[in-house]
PLY file of the C-alpha trace (Angstrom):
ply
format ascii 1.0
element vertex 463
property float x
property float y
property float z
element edge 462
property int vertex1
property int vertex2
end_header
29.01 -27.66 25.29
27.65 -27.78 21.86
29.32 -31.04 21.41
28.18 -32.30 24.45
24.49 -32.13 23.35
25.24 -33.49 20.06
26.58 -36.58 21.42
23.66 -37.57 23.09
22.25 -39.15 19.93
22.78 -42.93 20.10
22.78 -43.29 23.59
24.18 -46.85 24.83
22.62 -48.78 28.19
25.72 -47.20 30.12
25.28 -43.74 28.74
21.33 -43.66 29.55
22.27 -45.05 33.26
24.58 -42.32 33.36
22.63 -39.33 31.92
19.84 -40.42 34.08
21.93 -40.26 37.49
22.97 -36.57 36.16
19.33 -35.72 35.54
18.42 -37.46 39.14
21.17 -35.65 40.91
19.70 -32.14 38.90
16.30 -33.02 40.64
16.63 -34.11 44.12
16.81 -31.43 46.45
16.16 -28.72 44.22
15.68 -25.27 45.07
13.58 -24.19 42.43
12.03 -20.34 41.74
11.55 -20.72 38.19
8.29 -19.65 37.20
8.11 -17.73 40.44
8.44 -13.82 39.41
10.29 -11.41 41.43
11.63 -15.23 43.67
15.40 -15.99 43.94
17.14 -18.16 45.67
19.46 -15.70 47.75
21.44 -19.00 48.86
22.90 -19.62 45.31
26.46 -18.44 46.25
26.25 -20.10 49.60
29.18 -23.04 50.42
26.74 -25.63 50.43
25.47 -24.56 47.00
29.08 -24.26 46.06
30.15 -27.72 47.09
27.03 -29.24 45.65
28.10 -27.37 42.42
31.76 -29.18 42.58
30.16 -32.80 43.95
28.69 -32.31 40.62
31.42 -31.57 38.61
33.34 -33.98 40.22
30.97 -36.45 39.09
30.92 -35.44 35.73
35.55 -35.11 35.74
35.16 -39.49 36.64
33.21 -40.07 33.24
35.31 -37.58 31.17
38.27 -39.72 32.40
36.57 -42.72 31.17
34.89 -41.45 28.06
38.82 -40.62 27.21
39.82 -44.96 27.29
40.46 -46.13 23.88
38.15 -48.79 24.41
35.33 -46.32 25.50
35.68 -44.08 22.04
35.94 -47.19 20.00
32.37 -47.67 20.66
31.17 -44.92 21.06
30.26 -45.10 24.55
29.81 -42.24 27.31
30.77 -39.23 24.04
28.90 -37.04 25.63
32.03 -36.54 28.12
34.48 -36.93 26.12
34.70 -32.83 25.23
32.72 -32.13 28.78
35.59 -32.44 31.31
36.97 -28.37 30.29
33.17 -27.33 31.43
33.86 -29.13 34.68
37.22 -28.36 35.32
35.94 -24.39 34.84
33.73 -25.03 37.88
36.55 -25.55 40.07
38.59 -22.70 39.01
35.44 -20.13 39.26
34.79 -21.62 43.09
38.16 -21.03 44.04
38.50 -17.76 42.72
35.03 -16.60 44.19
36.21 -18.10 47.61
39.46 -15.94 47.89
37.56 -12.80 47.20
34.70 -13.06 49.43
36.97 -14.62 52.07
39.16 -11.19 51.47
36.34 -9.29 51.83
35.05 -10.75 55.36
37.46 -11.94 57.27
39.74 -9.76 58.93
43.44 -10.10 58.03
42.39 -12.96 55.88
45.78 -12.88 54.10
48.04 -13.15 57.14
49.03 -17.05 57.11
47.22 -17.60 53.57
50.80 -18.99 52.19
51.31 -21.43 55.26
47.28 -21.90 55.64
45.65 -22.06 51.89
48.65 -22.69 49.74
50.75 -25.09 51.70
48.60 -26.67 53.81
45.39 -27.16 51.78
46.93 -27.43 48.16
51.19 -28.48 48.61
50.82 -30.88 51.23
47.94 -33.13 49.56
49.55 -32.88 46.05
53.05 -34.54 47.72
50.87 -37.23 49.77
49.40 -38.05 46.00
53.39 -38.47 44.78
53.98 -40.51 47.28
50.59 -42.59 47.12
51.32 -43.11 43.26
55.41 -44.05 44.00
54.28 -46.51 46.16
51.69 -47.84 43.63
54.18 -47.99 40.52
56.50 -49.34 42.53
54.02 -52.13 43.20
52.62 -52.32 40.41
56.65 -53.18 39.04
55.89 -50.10 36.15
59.56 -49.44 35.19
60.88 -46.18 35.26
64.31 -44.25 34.96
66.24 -42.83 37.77
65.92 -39.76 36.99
61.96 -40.04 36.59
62.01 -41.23 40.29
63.94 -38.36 40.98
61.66 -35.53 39.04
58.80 -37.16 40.01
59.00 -37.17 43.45
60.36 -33.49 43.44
57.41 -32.76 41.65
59.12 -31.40 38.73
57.53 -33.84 36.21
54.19 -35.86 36.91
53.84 -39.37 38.77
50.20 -38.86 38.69
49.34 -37.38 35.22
46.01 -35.38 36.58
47.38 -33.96 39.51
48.24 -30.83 37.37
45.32 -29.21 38.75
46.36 -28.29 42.03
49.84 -27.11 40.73
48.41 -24.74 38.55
45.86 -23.65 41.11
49.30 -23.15 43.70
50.61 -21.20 40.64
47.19 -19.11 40.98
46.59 -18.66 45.15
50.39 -17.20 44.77
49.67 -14.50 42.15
46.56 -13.40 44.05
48.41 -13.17 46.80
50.95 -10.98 45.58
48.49 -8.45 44.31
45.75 -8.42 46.90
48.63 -8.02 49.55
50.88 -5.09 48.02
48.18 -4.07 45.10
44.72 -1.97 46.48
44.04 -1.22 42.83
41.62 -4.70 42.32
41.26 -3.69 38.93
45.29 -3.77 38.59
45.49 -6.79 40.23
42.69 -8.42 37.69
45.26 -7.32 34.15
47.97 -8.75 36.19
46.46 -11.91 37.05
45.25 -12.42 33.40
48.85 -11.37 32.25
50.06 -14.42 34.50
47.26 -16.92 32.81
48.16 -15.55 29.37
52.10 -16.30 30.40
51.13 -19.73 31.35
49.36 -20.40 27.92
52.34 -19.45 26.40
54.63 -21.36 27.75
52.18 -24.51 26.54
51.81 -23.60 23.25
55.41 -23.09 22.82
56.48 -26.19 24.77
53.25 -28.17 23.16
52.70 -31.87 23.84
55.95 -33.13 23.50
59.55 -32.09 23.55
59.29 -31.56 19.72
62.83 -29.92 19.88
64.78 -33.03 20.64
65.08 -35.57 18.13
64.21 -35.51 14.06
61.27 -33.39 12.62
57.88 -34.89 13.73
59.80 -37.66 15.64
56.12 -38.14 17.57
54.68 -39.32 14.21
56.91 -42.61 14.32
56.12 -45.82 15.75
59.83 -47.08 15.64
60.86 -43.53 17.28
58.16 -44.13 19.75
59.50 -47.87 20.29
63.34 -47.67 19.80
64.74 -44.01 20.58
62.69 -41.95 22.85
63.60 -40.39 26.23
60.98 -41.24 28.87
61.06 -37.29 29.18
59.77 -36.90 25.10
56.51 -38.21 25.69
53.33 -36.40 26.43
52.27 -35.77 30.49
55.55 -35.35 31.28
56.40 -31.74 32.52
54.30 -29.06 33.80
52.25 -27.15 31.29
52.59 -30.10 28.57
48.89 -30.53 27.73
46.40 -27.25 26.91
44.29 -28.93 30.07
46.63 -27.01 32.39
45.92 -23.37 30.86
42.34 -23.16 28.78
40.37 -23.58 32.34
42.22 -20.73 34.03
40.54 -17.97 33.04
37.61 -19.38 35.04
39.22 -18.86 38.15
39.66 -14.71 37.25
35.94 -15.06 36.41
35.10 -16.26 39.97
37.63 -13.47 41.29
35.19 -11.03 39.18
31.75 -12.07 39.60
32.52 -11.99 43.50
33.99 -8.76 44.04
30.88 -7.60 41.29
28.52 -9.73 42.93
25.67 -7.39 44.65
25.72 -5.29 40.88
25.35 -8.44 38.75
22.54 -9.82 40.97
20.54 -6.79 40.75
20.91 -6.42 37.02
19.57 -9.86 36.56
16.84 -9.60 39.20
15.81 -6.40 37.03
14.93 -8.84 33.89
15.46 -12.38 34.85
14.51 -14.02 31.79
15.21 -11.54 29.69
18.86 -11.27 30.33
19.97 -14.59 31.15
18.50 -15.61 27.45
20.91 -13.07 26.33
23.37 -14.34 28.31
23.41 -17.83 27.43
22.74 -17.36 23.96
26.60 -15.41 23.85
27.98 -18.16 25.64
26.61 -21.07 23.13
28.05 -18.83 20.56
31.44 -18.41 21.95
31.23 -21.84 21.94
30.54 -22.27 18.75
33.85 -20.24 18.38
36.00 -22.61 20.67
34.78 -25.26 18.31
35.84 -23.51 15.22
39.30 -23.04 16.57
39.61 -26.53 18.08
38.25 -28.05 14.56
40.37 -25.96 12.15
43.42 -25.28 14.11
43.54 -27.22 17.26
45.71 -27.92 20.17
47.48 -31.48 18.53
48.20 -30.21 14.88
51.59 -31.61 15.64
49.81 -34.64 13.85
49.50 -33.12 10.76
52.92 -33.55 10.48
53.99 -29.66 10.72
56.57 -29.84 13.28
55.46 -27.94 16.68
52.84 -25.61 15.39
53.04 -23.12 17.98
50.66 -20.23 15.85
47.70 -23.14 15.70
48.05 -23.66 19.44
47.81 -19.88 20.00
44.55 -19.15 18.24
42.92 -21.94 19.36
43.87 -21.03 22.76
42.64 -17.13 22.71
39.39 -18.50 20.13
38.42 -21.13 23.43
39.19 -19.08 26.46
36.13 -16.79 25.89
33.77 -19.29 26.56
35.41 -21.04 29.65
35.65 -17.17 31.19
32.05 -17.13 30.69
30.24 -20.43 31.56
30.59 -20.72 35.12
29.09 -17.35 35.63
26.35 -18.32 33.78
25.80 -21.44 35.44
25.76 -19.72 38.64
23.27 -16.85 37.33
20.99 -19.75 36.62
21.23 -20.90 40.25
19.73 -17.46 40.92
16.59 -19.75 40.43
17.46 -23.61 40.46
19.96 -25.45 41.78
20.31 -28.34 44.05
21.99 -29.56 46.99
21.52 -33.49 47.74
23.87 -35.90 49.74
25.35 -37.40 46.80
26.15 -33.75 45.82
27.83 -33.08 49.00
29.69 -36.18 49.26
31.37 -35.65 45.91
31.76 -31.87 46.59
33.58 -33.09 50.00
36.08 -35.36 48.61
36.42 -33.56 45.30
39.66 -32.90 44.79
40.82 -36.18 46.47
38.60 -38.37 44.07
39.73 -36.62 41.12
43.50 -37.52 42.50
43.21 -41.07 42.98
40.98 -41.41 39.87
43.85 -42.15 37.52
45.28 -44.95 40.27
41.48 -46.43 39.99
41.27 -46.46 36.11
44.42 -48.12 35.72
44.24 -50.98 38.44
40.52 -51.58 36.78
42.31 -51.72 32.97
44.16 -55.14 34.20
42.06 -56.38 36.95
40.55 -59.98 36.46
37.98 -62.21 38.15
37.02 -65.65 37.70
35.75 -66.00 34.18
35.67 -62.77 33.26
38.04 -59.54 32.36
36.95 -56.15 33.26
38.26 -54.16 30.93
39.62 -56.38 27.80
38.52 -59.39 26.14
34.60 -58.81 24.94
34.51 -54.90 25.47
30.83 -54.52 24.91
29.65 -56.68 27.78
32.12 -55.47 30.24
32.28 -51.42 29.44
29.52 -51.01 32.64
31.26 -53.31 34.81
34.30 -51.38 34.12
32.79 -47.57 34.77
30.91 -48.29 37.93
34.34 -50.27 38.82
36.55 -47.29 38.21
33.85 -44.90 40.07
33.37 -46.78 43.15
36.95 -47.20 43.25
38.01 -43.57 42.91
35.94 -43.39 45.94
37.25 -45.25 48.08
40.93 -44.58 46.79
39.86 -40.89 47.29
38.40 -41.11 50.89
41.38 -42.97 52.16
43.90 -40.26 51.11
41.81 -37.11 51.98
42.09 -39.41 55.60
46.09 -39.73 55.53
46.11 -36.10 54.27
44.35 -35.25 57.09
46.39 -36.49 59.49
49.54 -35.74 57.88
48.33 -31.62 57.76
47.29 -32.27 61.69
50.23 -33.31 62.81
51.96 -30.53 60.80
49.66 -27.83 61.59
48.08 -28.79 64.67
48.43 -25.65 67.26
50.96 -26.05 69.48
50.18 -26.15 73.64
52.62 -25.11 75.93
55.25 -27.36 77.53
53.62 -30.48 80.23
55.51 -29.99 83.30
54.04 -32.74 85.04
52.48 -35.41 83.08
50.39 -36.68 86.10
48.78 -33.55 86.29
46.66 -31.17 83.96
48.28 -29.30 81.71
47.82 -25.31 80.61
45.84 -24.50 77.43
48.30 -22.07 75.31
46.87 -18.56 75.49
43.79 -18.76 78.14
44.89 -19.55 81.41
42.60 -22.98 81.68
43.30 -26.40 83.21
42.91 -29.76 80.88
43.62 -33.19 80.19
45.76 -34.21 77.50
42.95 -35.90 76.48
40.48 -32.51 76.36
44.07 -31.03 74.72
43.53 -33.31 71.76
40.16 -33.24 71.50
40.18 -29.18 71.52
42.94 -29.27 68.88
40.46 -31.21 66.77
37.61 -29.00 67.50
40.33 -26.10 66.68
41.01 -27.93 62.85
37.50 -28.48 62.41
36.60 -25.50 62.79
39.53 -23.94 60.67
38.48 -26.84 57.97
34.71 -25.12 57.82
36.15 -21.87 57.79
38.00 -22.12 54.75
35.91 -23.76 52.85
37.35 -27.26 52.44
0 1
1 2
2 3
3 4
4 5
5 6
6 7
7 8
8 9
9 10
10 11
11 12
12 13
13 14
14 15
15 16
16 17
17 18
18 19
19 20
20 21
21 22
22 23
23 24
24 25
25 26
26 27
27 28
28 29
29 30
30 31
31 32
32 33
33 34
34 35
35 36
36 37
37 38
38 39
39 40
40 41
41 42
42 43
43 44
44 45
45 46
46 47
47 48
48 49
49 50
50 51
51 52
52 53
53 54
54 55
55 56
56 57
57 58
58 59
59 60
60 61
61 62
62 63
63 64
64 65
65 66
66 67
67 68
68 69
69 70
70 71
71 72
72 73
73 74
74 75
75 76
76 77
77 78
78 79
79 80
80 81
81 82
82 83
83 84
84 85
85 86
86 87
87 88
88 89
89 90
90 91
91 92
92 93
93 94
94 95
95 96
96 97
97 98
98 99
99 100
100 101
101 102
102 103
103 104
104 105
105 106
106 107
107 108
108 109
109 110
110 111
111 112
112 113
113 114
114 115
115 116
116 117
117 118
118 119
119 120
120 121
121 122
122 123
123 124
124 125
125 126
126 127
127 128
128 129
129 130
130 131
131 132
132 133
133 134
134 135
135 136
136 137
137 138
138 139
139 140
140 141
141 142
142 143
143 144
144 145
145 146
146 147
147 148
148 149
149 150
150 151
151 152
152 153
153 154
154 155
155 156
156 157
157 158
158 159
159 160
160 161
161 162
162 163
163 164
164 165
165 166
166 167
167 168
168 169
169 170
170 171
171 172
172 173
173 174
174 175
175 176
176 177
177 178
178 179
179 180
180 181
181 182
182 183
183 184
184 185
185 186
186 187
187 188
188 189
189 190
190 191
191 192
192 193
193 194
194 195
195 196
196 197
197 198
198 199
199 200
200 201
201 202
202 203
203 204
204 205
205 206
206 207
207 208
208 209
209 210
210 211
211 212
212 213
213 214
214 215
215 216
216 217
217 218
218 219
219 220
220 221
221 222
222 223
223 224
224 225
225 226
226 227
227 228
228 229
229 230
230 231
231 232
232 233
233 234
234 235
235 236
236 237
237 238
238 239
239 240
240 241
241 242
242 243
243 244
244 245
245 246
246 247
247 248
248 249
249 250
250 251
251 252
252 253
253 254
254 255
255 256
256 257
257 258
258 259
259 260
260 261
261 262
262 263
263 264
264 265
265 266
266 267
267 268
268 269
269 270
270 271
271 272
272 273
273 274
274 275
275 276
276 277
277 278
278 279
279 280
280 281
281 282
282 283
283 284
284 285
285 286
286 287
287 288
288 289
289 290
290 291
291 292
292 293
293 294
294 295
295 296
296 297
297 298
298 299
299 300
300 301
301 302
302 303
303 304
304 305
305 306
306 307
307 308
308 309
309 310
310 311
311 312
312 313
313 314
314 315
315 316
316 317
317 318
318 319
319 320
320 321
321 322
322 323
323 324
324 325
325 326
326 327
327 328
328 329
329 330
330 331
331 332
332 333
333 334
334 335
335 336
336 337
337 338
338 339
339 340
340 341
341 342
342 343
343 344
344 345
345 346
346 347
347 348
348 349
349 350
350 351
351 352
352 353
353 354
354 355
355 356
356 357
357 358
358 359
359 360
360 361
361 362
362 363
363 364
364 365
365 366
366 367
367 368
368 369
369 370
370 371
371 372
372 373
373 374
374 375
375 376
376 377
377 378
378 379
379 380
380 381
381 382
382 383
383 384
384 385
385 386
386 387
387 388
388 389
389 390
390 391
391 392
392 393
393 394
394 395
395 396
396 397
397 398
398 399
399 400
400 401
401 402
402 403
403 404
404 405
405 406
406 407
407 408
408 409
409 410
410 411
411 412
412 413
413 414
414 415
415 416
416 417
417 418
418 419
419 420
420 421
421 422
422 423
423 424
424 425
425 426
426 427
427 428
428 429
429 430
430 431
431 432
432 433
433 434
434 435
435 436
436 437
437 438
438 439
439 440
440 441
441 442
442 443
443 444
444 445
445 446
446 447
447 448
448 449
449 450
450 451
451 452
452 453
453 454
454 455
455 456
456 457
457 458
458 459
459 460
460 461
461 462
């Protein structure tokens, strides 16, 4: 966060376009009580001020993607997302967790079907369309890879698409909560396990690290003529799960959401007893935790593989527990601020609709846009300065559409999966019965009830 400010120095033309959108998109449609004493908005939790929140975020994931191109740090350009995308990320994990509780909470039998319903239908079933998207795309694209990659890839077991680790790790979540909200009535039990779980997964990173360090001679990574000449296409970074910190330092967010909702009514009211007061406490602990995340990151650090001491498990570790404080902490206090501001706008909504899709296809859009060419120019290579703009809105716009035509096949794929069944046509020519309530229909007002029926399951859960 700290970082994030400090980058703002310096701005380029792109950067100022950028921060300005952000600042629009914090403006229009505001729901504002600051200044107003005793005022709140009681909608802050709402789903529309949720899926504003992620639109948002979502928003802000497409430039950390592209603040992360080579050609993007070289200059300098769009920094200010380069160490934003964990804050972003966090906002995800603390909706989803706040979702599952208050869903719990209201709806009757909530967690009969959740494995068929929120796991494999809303999370499984779009993360396999994605593997196949990509295949198809690589396979296109002529991108050579092993048979065994094809293999792995496909089963899911290692990545085609390097950022869909999000919704495996958020499977690897819904399934723990599960488990304990089902057979656990202890919540607070079921909290210290779930943690457990997150701490198990960091773990496992910090052990397994970036790359298979174990296979090949000490600091083999530190080699260009390894790199070139003797590595296994399963050595290299983004390969299998849990091989990048990105899939375990947001985590803890989602426990926070679990938290703040089953907390909610008591956290309210002690903020609504000293507004001001208490969220400057607030957010003055969470700019010094992370001040502590940077400490860790900046003298131990997630890569100190490349400083040349083999693995360096015990550097990944404390950076790891030294960072999590912060990311347990932010989205809560984002979402104490929306006690009195936040926004919800149609460009908020769109992006907080196709969210997750958009942040699938994003890696798809930024590496057609790296090679694309038009007359008399080159996006991305060539004179970087000039074409660094072209290149962003490019890879944004893109996303978009690449994201809005999968969330449609994925759609269609879950209908024709999930769709309720009706009971056997006898006669074709004639109407047929409606399972369950004894009315006549067309098969035309069966379809169009079926869709009214998914809609309405769609809204229901959230998505």
């Amino acid at each position: 966060m700290a970082s994030f400010l400090i980058g703002m120095s310096g701005l380029s033309v792109l950067d100022a376009i950028v921060l300005l959108i952000f600042f629009a998109l914090l403006i229009w449609g505001a729901k504002n009580k600051l200044g107003r004493k005793g005022e709140f908005n009681e909608d802050f939790t709402s789903l529309e001020a949720m899926k504003s929140l992620r639109g948002l975020a979502a928003f802000g994931i497409l430039f950390h993607h592209i603040s992360q191109e080579p050609f993007f740090q070289e200059e300098g350009v769009l920094s200010v997302f380069v160490n934003a995308g964990v804050y972003f990320v966090a906002i995800f994990f603390f909706c989803s967790g706040y979702g599952l509780v208050k869903s719990f909470d209201t709806k009757k039998d909530y967690l009969k079907g959740f494995m068929k319903k929120r796991v494999l239908k809303a999370i499984v079933v779009p993360f396999y369309i994605d593997v196949i998207i990509y295949g198809i795309l690589i396979f296109l694209m002529k991108i050579p890879k092993a048979g065994t990659q094809w293999v792995t890839n496909f089963l899911g077991l290692t990545m085609m698409n390097t950022y869909a680790w999000f919704p495996i790790v958020l499977t690897l979540l819904y399934i723990v909560f599960y488990f304990c909200f089902m057979h656990i009535k202890n919540r607070k039990v079921s909290f210290a396990i779930i943690f457990a779980f997150m701490i198990l997964m960091a773990m496992i990173f910090c052990v397994e690290g970036h790359y298979a360090w174990w296979y090949g001679p000490k600091n083999w990574w530190m080699s260009d003529q390894y790199w070139m000449n003797w590595m296994k296409w399963w050595q290299g970074d983004n390969v299998f799960w849990f091989s990048g910190e990105w899939w375990v330092n947001t985590a803890p967010a989602f426990l926070a959401g679990l938290i703040f909702a089953t907390y909610e009514e008591k956290i309210t009211a002690f903020f609504k007893k000293d507004f001001y007061g208490r969220f400057s406490k607030l957010l003055i602990i969470t700019l010094l935790l992370d001040g502590l995340s940077s400490f860790g990151q900046g003298f131990f650090g997630y890569w100190s593989e490349w400083e040349g001491n083999g693995p360096a498990i015990g550097d990944k570790i404390i950076t790891y527990f030294l960072q999590i404080p912060v990311l347990f902490i932010f989205a809560p206090t984002v979402f104490i601020f929306m006690m009195k501001y936040h926004v919800e706008n149609p460009v908020t909504r769109f992006f907080g609709k196709y969210a997750l899709h958009t942040y699938l296809m994003n890696l798809a859009a930024i590496t057609f846009c790296r090679f694309i060419e038009v007359p008399d120019m080159v996006i991305c290579v060539g004179d970087v300065k000039n074409n660094l703009l072209i290149y962003a809105v490019s890879v944004v716009l893109l996303s978009v559409l690449l994201g809005m035509a999968e969330q449609k096949i994925t759609d269609q794929v879950q209908y024709l999966l999930f769709a309720k069944k009706v009971k056997k046509v006898v006669d074709h020519s004639r109407p047929v019965l409606l399972e369950g309530d004894g009315k006549h229909a067309t098969k035309h007002s069966v379809k169009k009830e079926a869709d009214e029926e998914e809609k309405k399951e769609k809204e229901k859960d959230g998505k």
